[in-house]
C-alpha positions as semicolon CSV with decimal commas, in nm:
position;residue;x (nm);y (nm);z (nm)
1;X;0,000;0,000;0,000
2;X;0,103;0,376;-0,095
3;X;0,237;0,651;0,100
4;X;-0,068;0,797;0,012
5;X;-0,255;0,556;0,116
6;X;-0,157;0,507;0,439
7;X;-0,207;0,869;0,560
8;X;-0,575;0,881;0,367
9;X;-0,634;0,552;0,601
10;X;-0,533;0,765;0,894
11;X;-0,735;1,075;0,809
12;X;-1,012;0,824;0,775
13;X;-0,988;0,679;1,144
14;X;-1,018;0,959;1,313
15;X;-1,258;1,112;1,085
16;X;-1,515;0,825;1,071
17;X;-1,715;0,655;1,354
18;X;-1,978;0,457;1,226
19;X;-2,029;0,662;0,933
20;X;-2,060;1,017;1,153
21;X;-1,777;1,221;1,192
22;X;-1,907;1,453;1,475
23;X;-2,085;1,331;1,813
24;X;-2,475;1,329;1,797
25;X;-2,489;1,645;2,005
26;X;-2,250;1,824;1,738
27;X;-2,487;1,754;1,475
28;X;-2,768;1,863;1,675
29;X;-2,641;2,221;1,698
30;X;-2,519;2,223;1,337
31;X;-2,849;2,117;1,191
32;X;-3,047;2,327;1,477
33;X;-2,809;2,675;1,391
34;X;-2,709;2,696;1,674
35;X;-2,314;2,641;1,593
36;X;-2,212;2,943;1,344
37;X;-2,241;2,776;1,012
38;X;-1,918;2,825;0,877
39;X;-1,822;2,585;1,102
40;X;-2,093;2,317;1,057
41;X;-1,978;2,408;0,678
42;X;-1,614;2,261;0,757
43;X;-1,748;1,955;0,963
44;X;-2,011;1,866;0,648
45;X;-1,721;1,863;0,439
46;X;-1,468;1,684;0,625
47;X;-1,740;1,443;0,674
48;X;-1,836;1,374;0,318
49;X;-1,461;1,399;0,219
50;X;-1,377;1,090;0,465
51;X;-1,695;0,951;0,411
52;X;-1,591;0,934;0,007
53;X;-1,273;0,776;0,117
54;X;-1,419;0,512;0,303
55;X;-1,623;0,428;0,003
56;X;-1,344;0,428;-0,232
57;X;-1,100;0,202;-0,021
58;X;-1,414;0,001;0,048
59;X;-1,460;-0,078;-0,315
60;X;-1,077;-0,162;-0,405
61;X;-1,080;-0,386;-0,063
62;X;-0,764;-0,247;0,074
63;X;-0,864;-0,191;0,400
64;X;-0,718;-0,410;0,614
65;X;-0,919;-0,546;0,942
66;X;-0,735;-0,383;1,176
67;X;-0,808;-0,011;1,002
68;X;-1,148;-0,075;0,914
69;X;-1,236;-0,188;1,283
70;X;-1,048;0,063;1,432
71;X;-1,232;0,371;1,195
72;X;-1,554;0,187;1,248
73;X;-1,599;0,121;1,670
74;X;-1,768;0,415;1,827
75;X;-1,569;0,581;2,136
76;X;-1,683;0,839;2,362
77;X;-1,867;1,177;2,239
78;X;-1,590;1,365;2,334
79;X;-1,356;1,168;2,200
80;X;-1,522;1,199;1,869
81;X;-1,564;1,586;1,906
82;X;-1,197;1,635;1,926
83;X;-1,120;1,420;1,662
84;X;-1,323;1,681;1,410
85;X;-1,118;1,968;1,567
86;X;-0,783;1,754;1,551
87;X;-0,822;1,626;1,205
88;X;-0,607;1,896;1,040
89;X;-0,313;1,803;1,304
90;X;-0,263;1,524;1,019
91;X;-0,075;1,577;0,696
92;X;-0,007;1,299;0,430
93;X;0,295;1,194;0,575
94;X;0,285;1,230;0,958
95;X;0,400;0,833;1,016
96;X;0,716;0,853;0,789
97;X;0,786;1,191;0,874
98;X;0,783;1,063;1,261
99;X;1,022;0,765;1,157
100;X;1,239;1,022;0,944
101;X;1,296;1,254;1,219
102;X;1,374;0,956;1,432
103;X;1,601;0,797;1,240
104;X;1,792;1,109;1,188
105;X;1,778;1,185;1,574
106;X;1,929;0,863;1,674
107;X;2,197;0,874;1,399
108;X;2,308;1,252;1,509
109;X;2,340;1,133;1,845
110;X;2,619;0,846;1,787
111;X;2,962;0,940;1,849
112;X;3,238;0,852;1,645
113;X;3,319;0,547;1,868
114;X;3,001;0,402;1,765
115;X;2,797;0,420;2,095
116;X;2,521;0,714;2,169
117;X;2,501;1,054;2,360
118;X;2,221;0,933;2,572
119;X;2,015;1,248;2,659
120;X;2,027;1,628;2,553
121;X;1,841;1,872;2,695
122;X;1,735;2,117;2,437
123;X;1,671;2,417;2,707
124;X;2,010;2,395;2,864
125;X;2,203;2,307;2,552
126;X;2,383;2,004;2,717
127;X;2,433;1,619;2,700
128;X;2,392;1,373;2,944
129;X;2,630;1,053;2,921
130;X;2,443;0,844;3,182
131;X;2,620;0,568;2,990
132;X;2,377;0,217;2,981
133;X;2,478;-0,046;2,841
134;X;2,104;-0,181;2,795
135;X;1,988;0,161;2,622
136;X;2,304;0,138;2,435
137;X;2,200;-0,200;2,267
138;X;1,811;-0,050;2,241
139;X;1,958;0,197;2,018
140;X;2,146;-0,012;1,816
141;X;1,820;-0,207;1,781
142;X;1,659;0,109;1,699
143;X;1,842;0,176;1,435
144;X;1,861;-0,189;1,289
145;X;1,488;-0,176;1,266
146;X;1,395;0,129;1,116
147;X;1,682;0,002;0,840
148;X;1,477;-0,322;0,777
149;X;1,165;-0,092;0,756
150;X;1,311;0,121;0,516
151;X;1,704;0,040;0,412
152;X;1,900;0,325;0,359
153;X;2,327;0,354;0,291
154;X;2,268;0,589;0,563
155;X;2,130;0,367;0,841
156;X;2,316;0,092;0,681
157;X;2,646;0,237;0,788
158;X;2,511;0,360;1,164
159;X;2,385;0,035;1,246
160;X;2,737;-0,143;1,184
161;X;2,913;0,132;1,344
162;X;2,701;0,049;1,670
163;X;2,796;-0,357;1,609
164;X;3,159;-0,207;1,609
165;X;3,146;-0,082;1,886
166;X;3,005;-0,397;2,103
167;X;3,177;-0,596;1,918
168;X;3,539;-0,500;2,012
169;X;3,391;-0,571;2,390
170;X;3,261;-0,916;2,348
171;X;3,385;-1,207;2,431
172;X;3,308;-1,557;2,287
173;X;3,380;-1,868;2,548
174;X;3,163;-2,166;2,641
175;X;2,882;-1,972;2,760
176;X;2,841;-1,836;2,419
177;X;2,886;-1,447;2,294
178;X;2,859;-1,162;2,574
179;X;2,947;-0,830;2,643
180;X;3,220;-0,662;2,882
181;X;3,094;-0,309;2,909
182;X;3,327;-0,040;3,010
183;X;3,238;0,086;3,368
184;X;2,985;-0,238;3,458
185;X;3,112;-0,454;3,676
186;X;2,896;-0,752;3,577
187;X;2,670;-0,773;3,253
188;X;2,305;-0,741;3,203
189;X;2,154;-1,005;3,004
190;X;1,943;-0,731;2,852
191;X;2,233;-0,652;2,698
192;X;2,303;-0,933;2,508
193;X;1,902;-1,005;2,412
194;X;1,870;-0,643;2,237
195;X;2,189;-0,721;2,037
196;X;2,041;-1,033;1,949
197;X;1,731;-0,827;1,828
198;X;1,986;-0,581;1,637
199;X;2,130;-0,869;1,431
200;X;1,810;-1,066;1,398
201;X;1,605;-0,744;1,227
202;X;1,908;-0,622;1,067
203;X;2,064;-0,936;0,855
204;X;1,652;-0,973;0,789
205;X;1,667;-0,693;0,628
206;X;1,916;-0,816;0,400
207;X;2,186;-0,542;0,387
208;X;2,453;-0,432;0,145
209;X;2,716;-0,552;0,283
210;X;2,984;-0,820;0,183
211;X;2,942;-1,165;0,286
212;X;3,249;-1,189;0,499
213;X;3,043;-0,930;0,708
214;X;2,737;-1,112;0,672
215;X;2,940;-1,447;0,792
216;X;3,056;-1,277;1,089
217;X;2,733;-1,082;1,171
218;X;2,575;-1,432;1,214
219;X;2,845;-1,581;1,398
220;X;2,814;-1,308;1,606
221;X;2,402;-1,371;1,692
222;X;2,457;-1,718;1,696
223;X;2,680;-1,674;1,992
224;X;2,458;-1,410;2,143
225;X;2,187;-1,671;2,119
226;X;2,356;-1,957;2,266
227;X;2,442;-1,736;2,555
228;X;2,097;-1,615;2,644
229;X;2,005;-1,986;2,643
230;X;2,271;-2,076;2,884
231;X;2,131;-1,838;3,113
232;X;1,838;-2,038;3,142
233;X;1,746;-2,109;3,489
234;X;1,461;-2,294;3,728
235;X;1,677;-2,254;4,039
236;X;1,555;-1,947;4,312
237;X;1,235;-1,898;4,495
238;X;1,074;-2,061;4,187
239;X;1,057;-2,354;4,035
240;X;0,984;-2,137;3,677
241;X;1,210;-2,132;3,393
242;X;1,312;-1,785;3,322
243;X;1,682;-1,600;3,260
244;X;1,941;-1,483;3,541
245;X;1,971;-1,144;3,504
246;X;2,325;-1,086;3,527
247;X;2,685;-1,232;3,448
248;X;2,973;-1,188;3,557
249;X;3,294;-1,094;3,368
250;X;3,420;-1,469;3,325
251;X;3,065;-1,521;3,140
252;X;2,934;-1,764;3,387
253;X;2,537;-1,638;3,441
254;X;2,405;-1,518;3,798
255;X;2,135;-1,337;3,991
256;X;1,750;-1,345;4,032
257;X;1,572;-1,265;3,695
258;X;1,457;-0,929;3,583
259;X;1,064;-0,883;3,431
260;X;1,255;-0,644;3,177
261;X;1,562;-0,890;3,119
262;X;1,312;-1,207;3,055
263;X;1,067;-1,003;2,810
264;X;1,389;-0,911;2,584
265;X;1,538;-1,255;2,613
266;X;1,194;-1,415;2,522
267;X;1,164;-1,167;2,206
268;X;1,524;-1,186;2,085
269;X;1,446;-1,601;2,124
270;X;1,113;-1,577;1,882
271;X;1,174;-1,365;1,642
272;X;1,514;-1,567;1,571
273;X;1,303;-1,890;1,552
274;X;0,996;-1,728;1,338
275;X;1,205;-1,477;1,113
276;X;1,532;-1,679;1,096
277;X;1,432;-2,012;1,086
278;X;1,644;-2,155;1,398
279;X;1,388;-2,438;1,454
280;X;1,620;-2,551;1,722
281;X;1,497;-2,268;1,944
282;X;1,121;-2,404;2,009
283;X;1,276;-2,668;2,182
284;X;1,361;-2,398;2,508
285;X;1,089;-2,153;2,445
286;X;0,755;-2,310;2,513
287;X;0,919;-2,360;2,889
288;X;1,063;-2,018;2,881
289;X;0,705;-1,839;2,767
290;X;0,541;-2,028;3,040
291;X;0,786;-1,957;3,319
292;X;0,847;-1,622;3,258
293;X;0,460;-1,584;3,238
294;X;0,391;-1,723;3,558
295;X;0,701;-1,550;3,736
296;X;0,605;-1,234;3,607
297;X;0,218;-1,174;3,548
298;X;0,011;-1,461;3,699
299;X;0,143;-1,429;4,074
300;X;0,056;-1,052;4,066
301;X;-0,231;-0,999;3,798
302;X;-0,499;-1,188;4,012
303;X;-0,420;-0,944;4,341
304;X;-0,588;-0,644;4,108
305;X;-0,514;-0,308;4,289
306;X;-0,424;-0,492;4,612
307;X;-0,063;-0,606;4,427
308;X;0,247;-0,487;4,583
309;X;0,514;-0,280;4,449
310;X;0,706;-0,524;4,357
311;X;0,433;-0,726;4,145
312;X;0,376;-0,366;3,987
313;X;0,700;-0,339;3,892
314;X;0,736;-0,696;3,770
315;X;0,425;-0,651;3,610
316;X;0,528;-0,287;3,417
317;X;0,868;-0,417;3,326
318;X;0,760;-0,732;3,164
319;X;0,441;-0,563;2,984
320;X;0,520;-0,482;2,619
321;X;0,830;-0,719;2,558
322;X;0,611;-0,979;2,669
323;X;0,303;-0,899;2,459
324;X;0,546;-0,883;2,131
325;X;0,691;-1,188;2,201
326;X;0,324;-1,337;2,292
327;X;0,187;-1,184;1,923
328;X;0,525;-1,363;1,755
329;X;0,395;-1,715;1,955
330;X;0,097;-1,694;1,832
331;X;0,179;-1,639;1,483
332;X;0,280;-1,970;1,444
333;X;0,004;-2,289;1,443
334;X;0,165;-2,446;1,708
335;X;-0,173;-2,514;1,933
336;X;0,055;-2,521;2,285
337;X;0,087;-2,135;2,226
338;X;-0,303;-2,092;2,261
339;X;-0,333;-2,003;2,638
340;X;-0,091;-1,701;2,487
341;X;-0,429;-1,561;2,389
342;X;-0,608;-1,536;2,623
343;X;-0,276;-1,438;2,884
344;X;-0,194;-1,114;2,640
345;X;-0,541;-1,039;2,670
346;X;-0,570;-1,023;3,035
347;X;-0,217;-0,814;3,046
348;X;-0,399;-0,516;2,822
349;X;-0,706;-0,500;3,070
350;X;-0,464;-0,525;3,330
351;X;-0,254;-0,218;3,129
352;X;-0,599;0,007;3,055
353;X;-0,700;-0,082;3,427
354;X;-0,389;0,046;3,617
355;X;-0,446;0,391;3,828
356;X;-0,078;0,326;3,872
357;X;0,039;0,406;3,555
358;X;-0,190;0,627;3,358
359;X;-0,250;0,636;2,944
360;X;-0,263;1,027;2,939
361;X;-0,120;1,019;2,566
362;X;-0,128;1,439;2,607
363;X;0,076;1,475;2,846
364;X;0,334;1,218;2,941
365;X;0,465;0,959;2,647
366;X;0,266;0,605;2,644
367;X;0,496;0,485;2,357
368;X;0,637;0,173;2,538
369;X;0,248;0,123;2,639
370;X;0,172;0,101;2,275
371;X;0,394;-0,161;2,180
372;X;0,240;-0,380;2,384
373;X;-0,092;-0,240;2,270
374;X;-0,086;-0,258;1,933
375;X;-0,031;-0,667;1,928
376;X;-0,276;-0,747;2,197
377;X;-0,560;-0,517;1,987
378;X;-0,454;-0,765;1,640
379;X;-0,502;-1,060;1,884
380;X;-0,848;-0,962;1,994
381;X;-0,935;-0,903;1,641
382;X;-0,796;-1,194;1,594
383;X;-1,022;-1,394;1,884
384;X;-1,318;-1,215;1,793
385;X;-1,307;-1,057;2,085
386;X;-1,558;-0,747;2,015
387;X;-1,535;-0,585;2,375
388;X;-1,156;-0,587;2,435
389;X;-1,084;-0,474;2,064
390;X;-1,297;-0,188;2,121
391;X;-1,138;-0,103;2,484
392;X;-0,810;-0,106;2,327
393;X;-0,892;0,014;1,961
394;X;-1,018;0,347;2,132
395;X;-0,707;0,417;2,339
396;X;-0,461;0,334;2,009
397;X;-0,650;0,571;1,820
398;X;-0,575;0,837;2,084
399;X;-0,238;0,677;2,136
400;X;-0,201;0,746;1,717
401;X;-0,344;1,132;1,736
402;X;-0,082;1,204;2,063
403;X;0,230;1,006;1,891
404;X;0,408;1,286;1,706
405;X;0,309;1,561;1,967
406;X;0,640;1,565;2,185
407;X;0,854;1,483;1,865
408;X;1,115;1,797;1,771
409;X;1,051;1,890;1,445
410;X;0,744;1,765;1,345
411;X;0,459;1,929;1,237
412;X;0,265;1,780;1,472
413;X;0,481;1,860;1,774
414;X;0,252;2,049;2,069
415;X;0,415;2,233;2,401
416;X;0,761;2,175;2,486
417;X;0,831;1,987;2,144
418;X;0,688;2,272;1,903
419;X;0,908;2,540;2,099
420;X;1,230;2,342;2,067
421;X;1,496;2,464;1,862
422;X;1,475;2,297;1,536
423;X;1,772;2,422;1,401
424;X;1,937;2,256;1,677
425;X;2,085;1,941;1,514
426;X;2,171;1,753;1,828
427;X;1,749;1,824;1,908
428;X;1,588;1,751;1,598
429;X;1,387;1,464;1,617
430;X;1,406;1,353;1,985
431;X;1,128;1,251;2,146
432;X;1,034;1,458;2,490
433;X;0,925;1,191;2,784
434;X;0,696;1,465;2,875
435;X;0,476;1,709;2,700
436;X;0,708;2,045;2,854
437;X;0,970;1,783;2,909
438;X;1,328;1,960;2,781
439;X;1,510;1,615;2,784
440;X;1,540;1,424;2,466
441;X;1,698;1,051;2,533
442;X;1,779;0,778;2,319
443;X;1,569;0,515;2,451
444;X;1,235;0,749;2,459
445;X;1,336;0,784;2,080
446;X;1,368;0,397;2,028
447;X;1,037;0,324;2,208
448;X;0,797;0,595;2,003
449;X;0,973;0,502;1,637
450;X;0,876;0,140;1,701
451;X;0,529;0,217;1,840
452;X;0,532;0,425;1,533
453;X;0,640;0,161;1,284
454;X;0,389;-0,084;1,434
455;X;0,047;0,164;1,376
456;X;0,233;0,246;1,026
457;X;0,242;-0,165;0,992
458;X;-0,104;-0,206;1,160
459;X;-0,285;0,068;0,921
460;X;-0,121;-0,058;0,626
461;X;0,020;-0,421;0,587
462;X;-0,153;-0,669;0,340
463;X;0,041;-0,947;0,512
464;X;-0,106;-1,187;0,741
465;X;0,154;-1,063;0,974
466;X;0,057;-0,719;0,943
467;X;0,360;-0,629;1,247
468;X;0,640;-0,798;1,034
469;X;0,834;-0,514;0,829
């Protein structure tokens, strides 16, 4: 599907609700005079406009399910009022122009080494090296994906320049491939599982590059594989299979598991069986789904709002690498993956339920929510599942209208964002964490462009797999 396309689709969306554009009590006071008419004027058209478009993508069947449910449900009144007033917010190439200004963010903000500046605050004028070795990787996986989304010499080159630099800190021993960061004193197997995610969506994309590289590059994941397997482990308060967390500098895997750690591990895992074809993976990850599952979500979901802080935090860290990884499992026809549905399910009404965590889109970024959103909404389209597709279809399409808002640069861009310095090179396309939030990080960057690239996916894809780019 077309450029043009896509953006039509979105100014359809959130133009359309059931065939009305404008909430009953709108139309009342249009068709009453009540509302000055040049403005019931604008509304008509806009209305017939998307109404036309509907009609026409109707006809050539290239709607996909996911766009045509999610134009069609029916949210709240007010919702639909500011969608009318919101609709010009959208231009024909909001979504690219999002993963453009993303791209080009993350790429200014490598140094020559091949690691990342990891915040600048666009106020004060200053970086922040609060050096990660986690949200170094993220990046790195950041830029690998928007490559295999759309390949460019460009990202190409960053994206092996950020393999460089891990590279000449790995080690490979009997454990597998892992990483010595500078400054840690013992790894973090999140580490090791985003790198594994950088390859995997990077040699996918099947880059220019010579195949001595290309050799290497998958010696390299295989190694980074075999060592988040080794780090396997049932041993602890629980009798669960899930990942240590850490490892020390001879290799040799320790410490309690981390929600965040065993989400990455489980993604890196699936998308190298699914998209790579290591068969030899399902062996470990049917055991590792279920472990991490019940370590993670079932021993804290049931408690509700009586869960403790340290369920909330198991249950927030594990949330959206999780629900990918859940949306990869059940991808496949394997039938031991079906209690996935239901389980990714529960986690979004757990998500839209939280008081903990609110989904104000408009004023704090939800990005990372949306990740996790965006598969579990397919899956209850998926299921048939009328009532939760239309909980979470209404807070995506929010999620969609707030997603460029706190993005430097874009047209979009509201508060803080719009009054940043666009000149500024070293600001120009970050993503705030907060609507009058100066700070522009790395990882906040990472998070919206793949949100991003998922609704683009979502809106658009013909494939069966409408999240694989």
């Amino acid at each position: 599907m077309s450029l043009g396309s896509a953006a039509l689709i979105l100014m359809t969306l959130i133009t359309v609700s059931q065939g009305r554009v404008v909430s009953s009590s709108m139309e009342h006071q249009c068709d009453s005079g009540v509302t000055e008419s040049g403005v019931c004027l604008l509304q008509h058209q806009t209305r017939l406009s998307a109404l036309k478009h509907l009609e026409s993508f109707a006809a050539d069947n290239q709607l996909n399910m996911a766009a045509k449910h999610l134009q069609s449900i029916r949210c709240s009144d007010n919702e639909d009022t500011l969608l009318v007033l919101k609709t010009e917010s959208l231009n024909a190439s909001s979504l690219d122009t999002a993963l453009n200004l993303g791209a080009k963010f993350l790429m200014s903000r490598q140094k020559p080494e091949g690691n990342f500046h990891y915040e600048y605050d666009w106020e004060k004028k200053e970086n922040s090296d609060d050096d990660n070795s986690v949200r170094q990787a993220g990046t790195t996986w950041g830029l690998a994906f928007l490559h295999a989304s759309e390949p460019s010499p460009e990202l190409s080159k960053a994206v092996l320049k950020a393999l460089k630099f891990f590279e000449q800190y790995s080690v490979q021993d009997k454990y597998g491939r892992f990483v010595r960061y500078p400054g840690e004193p013992n790894g973090k197997l999140g580490t090791i599982a985003l790198l594994a995610l950088a390859h995997i969506d990077f040699l996918r994309s099947k880059p220019q590059i010579n195949e001595q590289e290309s050799q290497k590059l998958n010696d390299h994941l295989k190694g980074y594989i075999k060592f988040l397997l080794s780090a396997e482990t049932s041993n602890g308060d629980h009798k669960h299979h899930v990942f240590h967390g850490k490892y020390k500098h001879s290799g040799k895997p320790f410490a309690d598991d981390s929600a965040y750690f065993d989400g990455e591990a489980l993604l890196a895992l699936t998308r190298a069986a699914r998209h790579l074809n290591r068969e030899d993976l399902w062996k470990a990850i049917p055991r590792l789904a279920k472990g991490s599952w019940e370590v993670n979500v079932e021993n804290w979901i049931k408690q509700g709002e009586d869960v403790k802080e340290d369920g909330l935090k198991r249950l927030k860290g594990f949330y959206q690498w999780s629900s990918m990884a859940m949306y990869e499992l059940l991808q496949t026809p394997d039938e031991k993956f079906e209690p996935f549905q239901q389980r990714i399910l529960r986690y979004a009404d757990w998500r839209l339920a939280t008081a903990k965590y609110p989904l104000d889109g408009e004023q704090h970024n939800i990005a990372v929510t949306l990740e996790g959103l965006t598969p579990a909404y397919l899956i209850a389209l998926q299921a048939k599942d009328s009532k939760r597709a239309e909980k979470i279809g209404c807070l995506l399409r929010k999620g969609i209208r707030n997603l460029n808002i706190m993005q430097v640069g874009h047209p979009e861009a509201e508060g803080g964002a719009r009054k940043a310095p666009v000149k500024d090179p070293h600001a120009f396309g970050g993503v705030q964490n907060g609507r009058d939030s100066p700070k522009l990080r790395i990882d906040t960057t990472q998070h919206q462009m793949h949100a991003v690239l998922q609704i683009k996916q979502m809106l658009t894809s013909s494939q069966s797999d409408p999240l694989l780019f």
